[in-house]
C-alpha positions in Angstrom: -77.0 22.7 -34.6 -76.4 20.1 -32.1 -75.6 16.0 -32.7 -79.1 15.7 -31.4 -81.0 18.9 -32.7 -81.8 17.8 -36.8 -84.3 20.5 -37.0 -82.3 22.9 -36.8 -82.4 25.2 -40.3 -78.7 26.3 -39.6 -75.0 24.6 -38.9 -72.7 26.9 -37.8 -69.1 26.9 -39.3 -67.4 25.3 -36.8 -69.6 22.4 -36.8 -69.4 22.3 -40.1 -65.9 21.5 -39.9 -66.7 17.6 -38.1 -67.5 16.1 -41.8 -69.8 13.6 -40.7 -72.2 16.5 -39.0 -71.6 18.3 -42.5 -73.0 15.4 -44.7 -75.8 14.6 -42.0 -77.0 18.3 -42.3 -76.6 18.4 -45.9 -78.1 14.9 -46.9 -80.9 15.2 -44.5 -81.6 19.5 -45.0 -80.8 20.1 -48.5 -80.4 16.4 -50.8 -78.6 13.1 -50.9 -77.7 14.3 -54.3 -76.1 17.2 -52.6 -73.3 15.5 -51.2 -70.1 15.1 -51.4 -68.8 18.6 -52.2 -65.9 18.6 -54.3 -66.0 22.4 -55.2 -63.1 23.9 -52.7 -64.5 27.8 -53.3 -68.2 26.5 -52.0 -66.2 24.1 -49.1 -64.1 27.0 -48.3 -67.3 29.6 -48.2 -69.3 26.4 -46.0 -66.1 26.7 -43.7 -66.2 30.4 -43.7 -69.8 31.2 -42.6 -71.7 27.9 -42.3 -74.8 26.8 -44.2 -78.0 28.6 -43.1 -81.6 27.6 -44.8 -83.3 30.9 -43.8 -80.7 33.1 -45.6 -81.2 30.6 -49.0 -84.7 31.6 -48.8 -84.3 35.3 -48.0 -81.7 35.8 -50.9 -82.9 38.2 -53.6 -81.3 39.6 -57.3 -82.9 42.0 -59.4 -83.7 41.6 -62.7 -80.3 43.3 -64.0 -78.1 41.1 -61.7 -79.8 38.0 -63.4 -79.3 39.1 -67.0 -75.3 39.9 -65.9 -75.5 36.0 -64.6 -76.6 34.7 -67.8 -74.3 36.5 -69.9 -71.5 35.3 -67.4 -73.0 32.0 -67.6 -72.9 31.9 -71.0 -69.4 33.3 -71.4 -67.8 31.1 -69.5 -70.1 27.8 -71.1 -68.4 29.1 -74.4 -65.0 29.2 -72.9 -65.1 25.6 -71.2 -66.4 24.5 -74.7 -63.4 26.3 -77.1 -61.0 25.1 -74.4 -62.3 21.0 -74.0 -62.2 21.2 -78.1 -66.5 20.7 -78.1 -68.7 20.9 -81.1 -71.7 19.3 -80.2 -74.6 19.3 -82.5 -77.5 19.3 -79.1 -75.7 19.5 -75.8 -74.7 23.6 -76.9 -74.3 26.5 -74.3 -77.9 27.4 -75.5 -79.8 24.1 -74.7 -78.5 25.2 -71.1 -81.0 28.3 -71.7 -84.1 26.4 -73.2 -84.0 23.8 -70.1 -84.0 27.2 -67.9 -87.7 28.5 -69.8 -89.2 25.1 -69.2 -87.9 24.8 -65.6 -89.1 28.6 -65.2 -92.6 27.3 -66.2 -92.6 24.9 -63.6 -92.2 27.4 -61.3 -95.2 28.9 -62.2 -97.6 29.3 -58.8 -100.8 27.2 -58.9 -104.2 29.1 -58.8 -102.7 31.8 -61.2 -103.6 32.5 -64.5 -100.0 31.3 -67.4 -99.9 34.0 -69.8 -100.4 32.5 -73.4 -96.9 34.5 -74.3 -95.2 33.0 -70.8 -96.6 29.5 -72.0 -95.5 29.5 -75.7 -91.6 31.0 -74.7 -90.3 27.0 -74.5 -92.4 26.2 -78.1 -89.6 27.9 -80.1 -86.1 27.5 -81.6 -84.0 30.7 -80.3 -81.0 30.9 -82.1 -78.9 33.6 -80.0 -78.0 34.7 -77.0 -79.9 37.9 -77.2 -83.1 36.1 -78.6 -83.7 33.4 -75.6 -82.2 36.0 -73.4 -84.8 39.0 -73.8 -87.7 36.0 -73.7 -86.2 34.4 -70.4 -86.3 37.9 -68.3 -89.7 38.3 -69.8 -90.8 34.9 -68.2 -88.9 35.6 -65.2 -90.4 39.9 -64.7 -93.9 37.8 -65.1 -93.1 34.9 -62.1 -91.8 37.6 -59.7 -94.8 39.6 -60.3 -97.0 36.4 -59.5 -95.2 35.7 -56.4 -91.9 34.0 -56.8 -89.2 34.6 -54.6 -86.4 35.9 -56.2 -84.1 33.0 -54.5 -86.0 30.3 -56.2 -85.5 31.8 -59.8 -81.6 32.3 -58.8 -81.4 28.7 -57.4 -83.7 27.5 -61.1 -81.3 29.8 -63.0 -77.8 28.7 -61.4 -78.7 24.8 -61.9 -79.9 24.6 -65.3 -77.6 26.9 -66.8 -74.7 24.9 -65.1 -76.5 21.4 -66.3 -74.7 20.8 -69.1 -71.6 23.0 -68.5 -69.2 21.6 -70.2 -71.2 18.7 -72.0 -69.0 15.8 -73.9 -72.0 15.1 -76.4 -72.0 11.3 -77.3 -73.0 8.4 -74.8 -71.7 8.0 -71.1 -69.7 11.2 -71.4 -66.8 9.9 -74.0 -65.7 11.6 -76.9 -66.1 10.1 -80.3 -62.4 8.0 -80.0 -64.1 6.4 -76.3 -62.0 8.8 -74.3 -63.7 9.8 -71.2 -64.5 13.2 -71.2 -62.5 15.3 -68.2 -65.6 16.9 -66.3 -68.5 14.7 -65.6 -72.0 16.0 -63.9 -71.0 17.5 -60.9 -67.6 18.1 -61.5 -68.2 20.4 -64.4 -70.6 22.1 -62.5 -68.6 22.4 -59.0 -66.0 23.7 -60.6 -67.3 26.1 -62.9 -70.9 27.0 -61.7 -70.3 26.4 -57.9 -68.0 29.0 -58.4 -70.3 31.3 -60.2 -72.3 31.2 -57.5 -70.1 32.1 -55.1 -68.8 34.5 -56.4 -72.7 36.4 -56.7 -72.5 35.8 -53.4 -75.0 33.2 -53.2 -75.5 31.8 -49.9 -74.2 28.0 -49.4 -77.5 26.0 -49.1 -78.8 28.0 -52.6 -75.5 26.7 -54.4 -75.6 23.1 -52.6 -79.1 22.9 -54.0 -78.1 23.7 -57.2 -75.5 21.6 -57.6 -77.8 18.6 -56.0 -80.2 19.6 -59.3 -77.4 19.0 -61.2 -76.6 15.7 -60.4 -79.7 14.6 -60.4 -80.2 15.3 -64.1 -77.5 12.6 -64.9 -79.0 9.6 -66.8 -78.6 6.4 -64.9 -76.4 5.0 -67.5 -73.1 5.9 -65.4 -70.6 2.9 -65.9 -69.0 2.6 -62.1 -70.7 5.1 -60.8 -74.0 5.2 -58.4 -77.2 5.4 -59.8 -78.6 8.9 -59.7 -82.2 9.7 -59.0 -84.4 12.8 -58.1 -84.6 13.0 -54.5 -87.4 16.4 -54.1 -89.7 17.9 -56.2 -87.2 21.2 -57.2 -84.9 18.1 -58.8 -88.3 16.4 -60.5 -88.5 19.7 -62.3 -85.1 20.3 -63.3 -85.0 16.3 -64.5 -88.2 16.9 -66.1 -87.0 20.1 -67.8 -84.0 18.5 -69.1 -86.1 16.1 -71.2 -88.9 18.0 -72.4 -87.4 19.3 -75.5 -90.3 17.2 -77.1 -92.6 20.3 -76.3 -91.2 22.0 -79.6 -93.5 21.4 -82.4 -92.9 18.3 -84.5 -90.1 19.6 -87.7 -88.4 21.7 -85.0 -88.3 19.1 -82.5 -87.0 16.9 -85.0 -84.4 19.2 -86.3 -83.3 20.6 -83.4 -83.6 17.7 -81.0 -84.2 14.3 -81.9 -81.6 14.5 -84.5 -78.9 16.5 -83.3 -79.3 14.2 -80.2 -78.4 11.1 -82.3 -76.3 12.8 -84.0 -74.3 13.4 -81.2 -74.6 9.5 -80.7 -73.4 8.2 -84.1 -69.5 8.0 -83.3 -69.8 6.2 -80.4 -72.0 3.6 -81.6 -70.0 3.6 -84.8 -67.0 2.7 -82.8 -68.5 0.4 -80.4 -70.4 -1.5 -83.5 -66.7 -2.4 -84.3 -66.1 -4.4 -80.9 -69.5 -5.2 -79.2 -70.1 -8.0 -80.9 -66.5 -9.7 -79.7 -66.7 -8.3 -76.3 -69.9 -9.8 -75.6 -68.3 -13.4 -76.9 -65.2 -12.8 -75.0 -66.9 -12.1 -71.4 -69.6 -15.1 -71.9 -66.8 -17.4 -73.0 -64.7 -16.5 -69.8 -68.1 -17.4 -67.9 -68.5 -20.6 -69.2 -65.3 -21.9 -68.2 -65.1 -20.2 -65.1 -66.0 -22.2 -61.6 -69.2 -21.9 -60.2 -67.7 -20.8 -56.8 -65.0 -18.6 -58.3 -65.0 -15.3 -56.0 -64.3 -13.8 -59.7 -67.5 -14.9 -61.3 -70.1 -12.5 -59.7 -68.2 -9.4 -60.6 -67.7 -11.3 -64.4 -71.4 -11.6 -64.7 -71.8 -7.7 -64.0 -69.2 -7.1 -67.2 -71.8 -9.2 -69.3 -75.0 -7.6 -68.2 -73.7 -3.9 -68.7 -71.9 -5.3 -72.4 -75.9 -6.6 -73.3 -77.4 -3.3 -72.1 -75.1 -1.8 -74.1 -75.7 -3.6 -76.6 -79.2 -3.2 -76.5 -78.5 0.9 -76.4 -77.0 0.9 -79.8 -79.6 2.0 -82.5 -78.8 0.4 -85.7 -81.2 1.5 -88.5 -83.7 4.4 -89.0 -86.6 2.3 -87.9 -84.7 1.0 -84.5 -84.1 5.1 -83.9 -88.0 6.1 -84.4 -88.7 3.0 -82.5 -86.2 4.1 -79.5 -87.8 8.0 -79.5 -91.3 6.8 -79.1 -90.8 4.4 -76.1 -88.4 7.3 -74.7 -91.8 9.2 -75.0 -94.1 6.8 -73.7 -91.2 6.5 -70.7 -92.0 10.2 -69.9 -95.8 10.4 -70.4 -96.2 7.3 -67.9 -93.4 8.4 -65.4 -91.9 11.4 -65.7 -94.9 14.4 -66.1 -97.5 13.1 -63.1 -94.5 13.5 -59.9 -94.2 17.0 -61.2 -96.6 19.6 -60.2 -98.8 21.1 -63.3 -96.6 19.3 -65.8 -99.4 17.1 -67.2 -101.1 20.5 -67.7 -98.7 22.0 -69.6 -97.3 19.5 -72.3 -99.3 16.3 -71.6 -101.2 16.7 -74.5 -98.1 17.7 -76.9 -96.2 14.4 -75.7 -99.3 12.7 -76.7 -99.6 14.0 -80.2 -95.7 13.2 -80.3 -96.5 9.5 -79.8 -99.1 9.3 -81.9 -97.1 11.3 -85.0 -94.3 8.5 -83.9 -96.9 5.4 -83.8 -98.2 6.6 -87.4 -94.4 6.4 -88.9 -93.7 3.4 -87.5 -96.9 1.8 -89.2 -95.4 3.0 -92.5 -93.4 -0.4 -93.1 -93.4 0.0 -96.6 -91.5 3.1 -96.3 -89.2 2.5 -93.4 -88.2 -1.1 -94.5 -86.2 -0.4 -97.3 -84.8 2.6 -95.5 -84.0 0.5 -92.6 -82.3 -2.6 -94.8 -79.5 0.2 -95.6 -78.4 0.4 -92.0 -76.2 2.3 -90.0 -74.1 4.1 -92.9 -77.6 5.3 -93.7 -78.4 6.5 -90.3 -75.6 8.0 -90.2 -75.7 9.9 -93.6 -79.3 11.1 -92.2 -78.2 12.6 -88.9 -75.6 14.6 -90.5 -77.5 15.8 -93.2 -81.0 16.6 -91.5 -79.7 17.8 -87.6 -80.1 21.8 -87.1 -81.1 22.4 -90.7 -83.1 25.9 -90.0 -86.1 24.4 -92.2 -87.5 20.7 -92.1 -89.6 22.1 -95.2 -86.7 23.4 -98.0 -84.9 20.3 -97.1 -87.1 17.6 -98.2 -87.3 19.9 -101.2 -83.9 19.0 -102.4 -83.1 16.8 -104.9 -80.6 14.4 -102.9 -83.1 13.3 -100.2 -84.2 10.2 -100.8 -88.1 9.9 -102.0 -88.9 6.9 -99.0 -87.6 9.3 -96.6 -89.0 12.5 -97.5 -92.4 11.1 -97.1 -91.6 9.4 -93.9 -91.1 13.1 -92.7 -93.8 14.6 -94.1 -96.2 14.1 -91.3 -93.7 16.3 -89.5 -94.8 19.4 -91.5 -98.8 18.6 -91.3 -99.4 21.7 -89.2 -97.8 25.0 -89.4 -94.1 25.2 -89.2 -92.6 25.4 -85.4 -91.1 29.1 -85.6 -87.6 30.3 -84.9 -86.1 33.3 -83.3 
């Protein structure tokens, strides 16, 4: 490619050495979110043979080589987590897997009929490898057979797998103690998946791609970092996927998801509950008595808007958290399913019945204001109890869950039990 031809579907690997041709080609061919690329295996494979579109497109695998990827995937996911000291109670090496089946549906080509088995795969709790693993290929035999190049399912497969690679748990990617965790995003994925995919011997743009995917399923909330945001529709999906969890039905959602998720939380807002308050009077203090014209000030006021959004982040009582998961809901029903093709069509009803089932515990103030007057020791006592438990139904049979609450959840078990694997 030329300085002046941007049409061009290939840069050879001597241009790619001038950087600034490199980033043009890449922000302007493949994503914004695609670039910088930190990974020295993919730079030094760019360097080697240059990034060509066609060949992304034309790559195939077979149905074995994509099992052996998941496995390695997976391996490796399990490695980074013994190693990094994680124990999340969500953000597991199998949520990576789930993300993949709801992505996969995405995927599915308009005009063609969605097998009711291919459609239900996402509804369920897998608990192992082998169980999501044997449903995936499933999905994926059926998309190939409908049409789907092979190189979009490897791209699909290569960035959701990596998504979470290497996931903190908590808030903003600290630990429990506020210490940042080592990997975020992009790095985690550059410089474990990037070089998964080089060594399958993906081509360059299918692995830029990817990683672009990646980074575009980070949540704004990135203190000193830019804002991340979807930038074509293959990222919509994979955001969209992320978030969806809410398609499982409602006790398996709920045991599996909402509460794990906040369990995940807890520390974090335990720890900043401690300090909040006093940083929040510390920074307006130093605002009141600095200058108008002080060059310091603008930057000062920054510190106090991000310590009030935290603020506002930290979910204090029971009712504050049902509260926060239904206008997280009503966030993706009225932004989130409409940019991405067929999504409405698949789970637009479910997120609707998900609001509702929240709006109706939320009108049950004489249950969840005495709940919610015991606070945070409460909330926490109920995410550590409740989050992953295999049955939503035996465990508001025991005897230590408190009456109030138990019927607060029981709307979650009106229809029939979601079903694990």
């Amino acid at each position: 490619m030329t300085n002046d031809d941007r049409s061009s579907p290939a840069l050879t690997a001597e241009e790619c050495r001038d950087e600034s041709s490199l980033q043009r080609f890449v922000e302007e061919r493949i994503s914004v979110n695609a670039w910088p690329i930190h990974a020295r295996g993919l730079r030094k494979l760019i360097l080697r043979k240059g990034i060509d579109l066609v060949e992304a497109r034309l790559f195939t695998m077979s149905l074995s080589d994509m099992e052996d990827m998941m496995r390695r995937l997976y391996r490796r996911s399990l490695r980074v987590e013994r190693i990094l000291g994680i124990d999340n109670a969500f953000h597991t090496s199998l949520h990576n897997f789930e993300v993949l089946l709801r992505l996969l549906l995405l995927e599915w080509p308009c005009g063609h009929s969605l097998p009711e088995d291919v459609r239900r795969a996402p509804l369920k709790v897998y608990r192992s490898m082998e169980s999501i693993t044997a449903v995936t290929l499933n999905v994926i035999r059926e998309l190939v057979e409908n049409g789907v190049h092979p190189s979009i399912i490897a791209r699909d497969m290569l960035a959701a797998l990596g998504h979470d690679f290497g996931h903190s748990g908590g808030t903003d990617r600290v630990d429990r103690h506020g210490v940042p965790a080592p990997l975020t995003h992009e790095e985690a994925a550059e410089k474990h998946v990037a070089k998964i995919g080089v060594e399958l011997g993906f081509p360059p743009a299918l692995i830029l791609e990817s990683m672009a995917g990646i980074r575009a399923t980070t949540f704004y909330s990135r203190p000193g970092r830019k804002r991340v945001q979807a930038a074509n529709d293959f990222e919509r999906r994979l955001a969209l996927a992320d978030v969806m969890g809410c398609v499982l039905p409602p006790d398996l959602w709920l045991t599996h998801v909402g509460v794990p998720v906040l369990l995940e939380k807890i520390p974090t807002w335990k720890r900043r509950l401690t300090r909040i308050s006093g940083d929040i009077e510390r920074v307006k203090g130093e605002l009141q008595r600095m200058p108008a014209a002080d060059v310091r000030r603008k930057e000062k006021e920054e510190e106090y808007k991000e310590l009030l959004a935290e603020d506002g982040r930290i979910i204090r009582d029971i009712e504050e958290w049902f509260r926060s998961e239904r206008g997280f809901f009503l966030f993706i029903e009225a932004h989130k399913l409409d940019p991405v093709s067929g999504a409405r069509e698949l789970w637009g009803d479910i997120l609707k019945d998900k609001i509702a089932l929240m709006e109706e515990v939320l009108e049950r103030k004489d249950l969840l204001e005495p709940l919610a007057a015991r606070g945070f020791p409460f909330l926490e006592e109920y995410a550590a109890s409740l989050a992953n438990t295999l049955s939503l139904r035996e465990w508001l049979k025991r005897e230590d869950v408190d009456p109030l609450l138990r019927e607060i959840l029981s709307p979650f078990l009106r229809r029939d039990a979601g079903e694990v694997v």
